[in-house]
C-alpha positions in Angstrom: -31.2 90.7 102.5 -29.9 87.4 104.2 -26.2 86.5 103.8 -25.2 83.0 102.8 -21.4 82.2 103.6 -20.1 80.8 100.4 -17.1 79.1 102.5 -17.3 75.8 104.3 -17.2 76.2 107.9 -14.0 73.9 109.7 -16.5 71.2 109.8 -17.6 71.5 106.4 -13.5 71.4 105.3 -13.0 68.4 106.7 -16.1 66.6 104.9 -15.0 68.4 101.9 -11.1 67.2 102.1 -12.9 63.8 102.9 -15.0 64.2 99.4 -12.2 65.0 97.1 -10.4 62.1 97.5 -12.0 59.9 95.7 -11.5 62.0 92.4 -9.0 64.5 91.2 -7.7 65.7 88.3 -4.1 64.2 87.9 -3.1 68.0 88.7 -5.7 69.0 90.9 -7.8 72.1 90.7 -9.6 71.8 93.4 -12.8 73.5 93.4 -14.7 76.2 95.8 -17.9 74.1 97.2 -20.7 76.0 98.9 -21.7 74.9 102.3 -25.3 73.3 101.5 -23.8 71.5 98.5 -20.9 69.6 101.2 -23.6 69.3 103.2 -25.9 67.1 100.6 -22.9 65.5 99.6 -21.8 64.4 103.1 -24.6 64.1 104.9 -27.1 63.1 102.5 -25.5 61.4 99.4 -28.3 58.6 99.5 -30.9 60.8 98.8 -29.1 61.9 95.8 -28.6 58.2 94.4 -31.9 58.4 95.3 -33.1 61.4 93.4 -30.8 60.5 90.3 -33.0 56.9 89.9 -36.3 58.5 90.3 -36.1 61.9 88.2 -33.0 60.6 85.7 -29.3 61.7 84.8 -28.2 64.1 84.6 -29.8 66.4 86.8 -29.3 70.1 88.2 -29.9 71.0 92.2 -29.7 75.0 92.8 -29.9 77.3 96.1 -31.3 80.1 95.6 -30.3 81.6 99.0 -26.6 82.1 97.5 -28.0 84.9 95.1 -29.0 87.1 97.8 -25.7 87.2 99.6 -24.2 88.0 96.2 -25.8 90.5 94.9 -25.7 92.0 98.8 -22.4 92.4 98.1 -22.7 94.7 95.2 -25.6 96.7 97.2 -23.5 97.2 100.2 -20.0 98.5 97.6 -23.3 101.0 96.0 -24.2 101.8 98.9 -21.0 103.1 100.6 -20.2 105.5 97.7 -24.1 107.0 98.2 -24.9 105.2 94.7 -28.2 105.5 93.2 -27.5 101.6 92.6 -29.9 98.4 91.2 -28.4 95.1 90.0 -30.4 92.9 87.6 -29.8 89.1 87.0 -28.7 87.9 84.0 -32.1 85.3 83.2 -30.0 84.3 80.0 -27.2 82.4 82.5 -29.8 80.3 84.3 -33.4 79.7 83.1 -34.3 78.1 86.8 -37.8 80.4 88.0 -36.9 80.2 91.8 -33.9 82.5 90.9 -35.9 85.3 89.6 -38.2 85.0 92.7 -35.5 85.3 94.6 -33.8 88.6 92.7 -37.8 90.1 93.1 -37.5 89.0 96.5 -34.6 91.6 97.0 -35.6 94.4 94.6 -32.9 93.4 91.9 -34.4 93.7 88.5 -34.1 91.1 86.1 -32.4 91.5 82.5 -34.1 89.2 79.7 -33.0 88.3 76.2 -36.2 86.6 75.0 -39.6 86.6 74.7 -40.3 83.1 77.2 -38.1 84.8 79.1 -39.6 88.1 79.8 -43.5 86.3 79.9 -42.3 84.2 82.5 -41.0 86.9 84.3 -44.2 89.3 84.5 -46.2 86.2 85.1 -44.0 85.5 88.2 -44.9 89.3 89.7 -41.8 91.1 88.6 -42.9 94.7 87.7 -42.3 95.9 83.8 -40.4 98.7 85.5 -37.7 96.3 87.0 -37.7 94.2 83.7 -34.5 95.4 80.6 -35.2 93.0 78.1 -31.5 92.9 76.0 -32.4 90.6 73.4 -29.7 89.9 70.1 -32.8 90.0 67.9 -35.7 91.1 69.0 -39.8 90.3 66.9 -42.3 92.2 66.9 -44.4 90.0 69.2 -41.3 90.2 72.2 -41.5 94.1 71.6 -45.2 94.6 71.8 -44.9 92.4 75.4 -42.4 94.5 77.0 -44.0 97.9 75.4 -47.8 96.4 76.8 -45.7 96.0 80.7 -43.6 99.1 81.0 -40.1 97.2 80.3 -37.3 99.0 79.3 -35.4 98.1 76.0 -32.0 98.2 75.1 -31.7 99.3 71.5 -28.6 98.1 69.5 -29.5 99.5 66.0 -31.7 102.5 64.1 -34.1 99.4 62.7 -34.9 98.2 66.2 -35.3 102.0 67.2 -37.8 102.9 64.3 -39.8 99.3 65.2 -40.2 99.8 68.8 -41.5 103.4 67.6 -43.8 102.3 65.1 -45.4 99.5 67.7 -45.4 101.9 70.6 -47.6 104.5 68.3 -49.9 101.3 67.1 -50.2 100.6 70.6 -50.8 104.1 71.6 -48.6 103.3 75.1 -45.0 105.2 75.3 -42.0 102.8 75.7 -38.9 103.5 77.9 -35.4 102.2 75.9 -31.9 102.7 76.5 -29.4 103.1 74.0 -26.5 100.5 73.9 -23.3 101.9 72.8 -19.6 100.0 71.9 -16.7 100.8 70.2 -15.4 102.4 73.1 -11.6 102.9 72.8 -9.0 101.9 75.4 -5.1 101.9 75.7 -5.2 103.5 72.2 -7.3 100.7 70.4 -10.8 100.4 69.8 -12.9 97.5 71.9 -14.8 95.5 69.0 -18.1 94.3 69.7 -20.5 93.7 67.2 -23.4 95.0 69.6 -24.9 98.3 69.5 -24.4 102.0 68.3 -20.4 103.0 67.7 -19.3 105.6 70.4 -18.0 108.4 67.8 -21.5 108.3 66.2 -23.1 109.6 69.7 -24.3 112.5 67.6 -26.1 111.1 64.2 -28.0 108.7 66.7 -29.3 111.0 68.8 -30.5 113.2 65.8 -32.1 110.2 64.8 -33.8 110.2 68.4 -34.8 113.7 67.9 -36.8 112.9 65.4 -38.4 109.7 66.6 -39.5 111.1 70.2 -40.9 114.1 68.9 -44.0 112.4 69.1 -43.6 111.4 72.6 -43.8 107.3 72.0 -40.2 106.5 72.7 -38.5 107.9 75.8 -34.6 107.4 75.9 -33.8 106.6 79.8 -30.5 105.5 80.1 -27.8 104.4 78.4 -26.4 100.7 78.0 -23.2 99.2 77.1 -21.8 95.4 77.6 -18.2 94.8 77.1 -16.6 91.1 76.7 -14.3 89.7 79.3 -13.8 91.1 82.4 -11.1 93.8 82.6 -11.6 96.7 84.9 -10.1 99.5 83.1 -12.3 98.8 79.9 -15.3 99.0 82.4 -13.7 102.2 83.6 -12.6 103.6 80.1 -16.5 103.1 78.8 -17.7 104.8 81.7 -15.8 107.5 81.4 -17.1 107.8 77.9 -20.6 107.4 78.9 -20.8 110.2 81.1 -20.2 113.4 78.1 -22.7 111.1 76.0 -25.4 111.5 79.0 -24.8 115.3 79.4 -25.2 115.4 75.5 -28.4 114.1 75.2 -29.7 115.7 78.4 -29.1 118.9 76.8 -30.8 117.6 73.5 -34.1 117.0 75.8 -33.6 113.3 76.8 -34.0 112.5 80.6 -31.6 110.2 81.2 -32.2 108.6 84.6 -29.4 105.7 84.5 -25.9 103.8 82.9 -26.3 99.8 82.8 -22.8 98.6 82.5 -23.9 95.2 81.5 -21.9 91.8 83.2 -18.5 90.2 83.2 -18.3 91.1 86.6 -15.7 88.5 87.5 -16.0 85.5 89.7 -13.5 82.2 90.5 -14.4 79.0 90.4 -11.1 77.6 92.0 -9.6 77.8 95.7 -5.5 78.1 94.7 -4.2 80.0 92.6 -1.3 77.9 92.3 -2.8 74.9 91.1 -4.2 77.2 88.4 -0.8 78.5 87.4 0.8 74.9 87.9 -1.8 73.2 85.6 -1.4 76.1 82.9 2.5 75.0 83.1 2.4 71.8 83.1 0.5 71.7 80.6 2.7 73.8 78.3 5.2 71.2 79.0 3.0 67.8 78.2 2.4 69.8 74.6 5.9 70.4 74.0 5.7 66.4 75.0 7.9 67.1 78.4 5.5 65.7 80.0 2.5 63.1 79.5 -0.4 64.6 78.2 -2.7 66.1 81.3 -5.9 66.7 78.6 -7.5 64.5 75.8 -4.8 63.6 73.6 -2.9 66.5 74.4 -5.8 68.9 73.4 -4.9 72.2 73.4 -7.4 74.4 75.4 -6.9 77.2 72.5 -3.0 76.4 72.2 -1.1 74.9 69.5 2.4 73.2 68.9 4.3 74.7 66.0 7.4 72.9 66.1 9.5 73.5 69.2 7.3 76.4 70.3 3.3 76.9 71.9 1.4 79.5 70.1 -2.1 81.2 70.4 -4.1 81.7 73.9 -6.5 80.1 76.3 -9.7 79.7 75.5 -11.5 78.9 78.3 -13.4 80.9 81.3 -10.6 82.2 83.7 -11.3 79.9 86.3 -9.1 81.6 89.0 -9.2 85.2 88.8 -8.8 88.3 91.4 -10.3 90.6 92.4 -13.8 89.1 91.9 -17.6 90.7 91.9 -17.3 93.2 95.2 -13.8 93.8 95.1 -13.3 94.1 91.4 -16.7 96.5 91.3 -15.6 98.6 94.3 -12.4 99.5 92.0 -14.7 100.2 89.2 -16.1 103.2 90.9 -13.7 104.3 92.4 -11.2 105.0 89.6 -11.2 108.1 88.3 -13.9 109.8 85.7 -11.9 112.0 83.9 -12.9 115.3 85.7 -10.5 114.9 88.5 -13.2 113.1 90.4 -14.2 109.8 91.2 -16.5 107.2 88.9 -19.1 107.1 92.1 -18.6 111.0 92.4 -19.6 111.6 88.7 -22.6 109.2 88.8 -23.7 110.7 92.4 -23.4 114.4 90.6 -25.5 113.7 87.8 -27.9 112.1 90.2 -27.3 108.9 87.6 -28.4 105.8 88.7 -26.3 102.8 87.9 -26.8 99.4 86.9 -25.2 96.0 86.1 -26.7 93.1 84.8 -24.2 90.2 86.6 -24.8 86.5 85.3 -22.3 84.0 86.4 -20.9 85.9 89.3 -24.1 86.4 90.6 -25.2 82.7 90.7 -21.9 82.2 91.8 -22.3 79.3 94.5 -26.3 78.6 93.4 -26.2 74.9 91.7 -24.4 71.9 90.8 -25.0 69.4 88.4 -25.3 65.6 89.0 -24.7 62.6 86.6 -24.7 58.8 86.8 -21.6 56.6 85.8 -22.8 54.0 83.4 -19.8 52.1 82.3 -15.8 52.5 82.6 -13.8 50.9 79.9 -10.1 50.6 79.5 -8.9 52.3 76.0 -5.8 50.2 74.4 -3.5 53.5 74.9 -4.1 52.8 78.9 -6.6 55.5 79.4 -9.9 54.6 81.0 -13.0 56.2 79.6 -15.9 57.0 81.9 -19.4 57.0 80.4 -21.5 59.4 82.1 -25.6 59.9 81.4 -25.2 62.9 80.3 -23.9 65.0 77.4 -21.1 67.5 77.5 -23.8 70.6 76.5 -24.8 69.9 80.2 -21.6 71.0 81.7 -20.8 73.6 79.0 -20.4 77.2 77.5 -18.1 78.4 74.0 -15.0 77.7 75.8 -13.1 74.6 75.6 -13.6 73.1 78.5 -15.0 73.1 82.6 -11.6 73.4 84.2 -12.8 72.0 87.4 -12.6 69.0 90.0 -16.0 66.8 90.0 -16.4 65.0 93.1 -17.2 60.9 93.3 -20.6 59.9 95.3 -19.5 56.3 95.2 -22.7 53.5 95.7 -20.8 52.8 98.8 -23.1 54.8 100.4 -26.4 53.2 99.5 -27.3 50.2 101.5 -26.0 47.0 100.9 -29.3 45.1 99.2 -29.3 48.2 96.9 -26.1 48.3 95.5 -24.8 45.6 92.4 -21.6 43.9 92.4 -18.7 46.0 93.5 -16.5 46.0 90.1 -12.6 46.0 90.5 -11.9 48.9 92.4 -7.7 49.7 92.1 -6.8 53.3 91.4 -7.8 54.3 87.4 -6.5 57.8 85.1 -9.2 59.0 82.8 -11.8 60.7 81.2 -15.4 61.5 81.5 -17.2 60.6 78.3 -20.9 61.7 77.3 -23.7 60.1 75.2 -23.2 62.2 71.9 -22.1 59.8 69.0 -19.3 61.7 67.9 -15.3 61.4 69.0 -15.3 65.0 70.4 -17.9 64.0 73.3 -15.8 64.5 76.2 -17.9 66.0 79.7 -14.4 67.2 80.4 -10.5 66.9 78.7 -8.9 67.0 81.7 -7.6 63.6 83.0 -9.0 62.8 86.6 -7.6 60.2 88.6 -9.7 57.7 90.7 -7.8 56.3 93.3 -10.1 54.0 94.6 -11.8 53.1 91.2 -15.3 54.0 90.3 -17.8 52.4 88.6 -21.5 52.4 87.0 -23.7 53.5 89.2 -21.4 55.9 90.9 -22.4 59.5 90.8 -20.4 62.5 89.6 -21.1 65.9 90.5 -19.5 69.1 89.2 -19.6 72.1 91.2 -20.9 75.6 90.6 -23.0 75.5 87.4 -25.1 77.5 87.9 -24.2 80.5 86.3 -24.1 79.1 82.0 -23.1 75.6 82.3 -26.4 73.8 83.3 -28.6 75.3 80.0 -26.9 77.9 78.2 -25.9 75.3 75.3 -27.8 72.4 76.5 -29.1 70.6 73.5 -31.7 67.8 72.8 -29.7 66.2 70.1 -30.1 62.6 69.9 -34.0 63.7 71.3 -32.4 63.1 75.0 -34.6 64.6 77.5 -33.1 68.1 78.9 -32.0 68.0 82.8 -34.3 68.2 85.4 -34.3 70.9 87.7 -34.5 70.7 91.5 -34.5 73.5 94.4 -32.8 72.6 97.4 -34.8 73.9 100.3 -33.1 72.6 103.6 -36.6 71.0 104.8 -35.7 67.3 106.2 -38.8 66.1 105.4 -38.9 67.6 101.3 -35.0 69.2 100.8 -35.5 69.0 96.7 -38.2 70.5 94.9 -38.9 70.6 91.4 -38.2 74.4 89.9 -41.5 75.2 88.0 -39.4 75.6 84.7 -39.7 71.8 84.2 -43.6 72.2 83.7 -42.8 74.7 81.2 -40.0 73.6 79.0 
């Protein structure tokens, strides 16, 4: 596998310290920027004005070289413990197709949740065996596809388990699933999810199994669980309540071969931590009105003012976070497994392999998303509003917001004959606005501050989006085309391809 450094180099820091100055949030949180995206942005920011007026705003640019250097990482923390170890990428975070030729490229498998998803994948070359198709809800025609290709399925309930049978014995072809399992307890609660089989029913589910592989058509091969956020010690807790279930049914005749701990393998989107605390405060204080408001009319981000007091919690992704993907999985495996030995030491005795299924933190560093400013108008409170082409499903996933600087591509790059009138250009606060007719459309609620103005025809561009935020909720409302999807290839002569998706969405 190549390595990508994520970091800029010194030269890259000073173009990027250069770039952020013309946009900011009024308390910063500055951003980490892969090398090749400061290197379009410095070096090449007319071609993007460029590819913006050809192709339309907003559009998405990935790499796909990142995704090798971080799923390398996980490899190399496998691979020191003598792990049986394969990661598969998440297709449900990003639906571009050069990602998945990249995975392939490095033997990672390649987790799907629908049927588009899993045809494109076997039609790209990916082997059925290297395929876990994880689906909420999954028809009979996406179950007959992976049973006809050899890819495994994750059962969450005893319907799903008695339809894959009943297709696999039509079909007269034996199907490899994995059971998914929650309910796990931790710190003396139980984790709710409303995925899969309940841990303390381990042993009506796999009489059920008995029953159902007598004819040889299903064969259990691992076992699957997926756990919300991204604490270690619940990854460790499930584990160590995976391991009796996979003696169990070994003795009760099922050959399991692996444990899929899902995602939520953590990643940051920010450089310093302190901005991330310092924002968090300050904006406890602008809702107790200590301060001017910092978000969209003092919006909340999951908090509310009773009175003199704050309650309830964030809701949005933890944008700074440590330890992230290597760090935080190397202290995974080696906590303990409840025998006195090591998480890596009970997976290496059972010759078990493992598996994870990483989505954002394995596109971590892979895109960016790129929109056009098409007007800026002052609102009577002061406020400026900035009309992007774009709409905020483009730059978002459930949470409340993306809690990260944009930079400012300014048309002062273009050429003079190509630019219009330069509009007044003093310093402006405000806020990104999208095309949706409704008051909530806000791109972001953060204020940003412009100190050298902006104006239409200015680009914005929002870093690391790759992993959800360029089409996990992106919507045609309003029958707005989706986002186009380019490849950035480092070739002077074509640097931005089209990703085949396009022709197929």
């Amino acid at each position: 596998m190549s390595v990508v450094d994520q970091s800029p180099d010194l030269s890259n820091r000073a173009q990027l310290d250069e770039l952020r100055q013309n946009c900011q949030g009024v308390l910063p949180l500055d951003a980490i920027w892969d090398g090749w995206m400061v290197d379009i942005l410095s070096n090449h920011p007319s071609q993007l004005h460029k590819l913006v007026e050809q192709n339309g705003s907003p559009l998405n640019i990935i790499a796909a070289r990142p995704l090798t250097r971080n799923l390398h990482e996980l490899v190399d923390v496998a691979a020191e413990r003598g792990l049986w170890f394969q990661p598969f990428l998440a297709r449900k975070a990003n639906k571009c197709l050069a990602f998945v030729e990249a995975a392939n490229e490095v033997s990672a498998g390649i987790d799907v949740a629908s049927e588009p998803e899993c045809q494109q994948t076997l039609d790209l070359g990916v082997m059925g065996d290297n395929i876990i198709c994880t689906a909420a809800v999954k028809s009979s025609s996406l179950i007959q596809l992976g049973i006809r290709h050899g890819v495994t399925i994750a059962v969450d309930n005893i319907d799903e388990l008695k339809q894959i049978t009943r297709i696999a014995t039509s079909l007269d072809t034996p199907v490899n699933v994995a059971i998914r399992i929650s309910g796990f307890r931790h710190a003396g609660a139980k984790l709710h999810s409303r995925f899969g089989f309940d841990v303390d029913e381990i042993t009506e589910v796999t009489k059920t199994l008995s029953l159902l592989t007598s004819s040889d058509m299903l064969r259990v091969r691992g076992i699957h669980f997926h756990l919300d956020g991204y604490c270690s010690e619940q990854r460790v807790s499930a584990i160590q309540q995976c391991l009796p279930i996979v003696d169990y049914m070994r003795t009760h005749g099922h050959d399991i071969k692996f444990l899929d701990i899902g995602g939520g393998l953590p990643m940051s989107y920010l450089e310093d931590q302190s901005q991330w605390k310092q924002f968090w405060s300050t904006h406890r204080e602008a809702m107790l009105g200590h301060h001017p408001p910092i978000t969209y009319r003092n919006h909340g981000l999951g908090f509310a003012r009773v009175g003199d007091q704050i309650y309830g919690e964030r809701n949005t992704y933890p944008y700074h976070q440590s330890p992230t993907r290597a760090t935080w999985f190397a202290k995974v495996l080696d906590a303990q497994s409840g025998d006195g030995n090591s998480i890596a030491s009970a997976l290496r005795d059972r010759s078990l392999q493992l598996r994870c299924e990483p989505g954002r933190s394995s596109l971590d560093g892979c895109g960016m998303t790129v929109a056009r400013v098409e007007y800026t108008k002052q609102h009577h409170s002061g406020d400026w509003y900035i009309g992007l082409a774009m709409n905020r499903t483009q730059c978002r996933t459930g949470s409340d917001d993306f809690l990260v600087d944009p930079i400012l591509i300014p048309q002062s790059v273009l050429p003079r004959d190509a630019k219009p009138p330069t509009a007044n250009q003093q310093s402006i606060d405000g806020y990104l606005v999208g095309a949706y007719c409704t008051e909530s459309e806000l791109i972001q609620l953060r204020k940003l501050r412009f100190p050298d103005g902006i104006q239409s025809g200015d680009l914005v561009v929002f870093a690391n989006t790759a992993g959800y935020f360029m089409h996990f909720l992106e919507s045609r409302s309003h029958q707005f085309p989706l986002a186009k999807n380019f490849v950035y290839q480092s070739s002077p002569l074509t640097p931005f391809q089209p990703d085949a998706i396009d022709a197929l969405c």
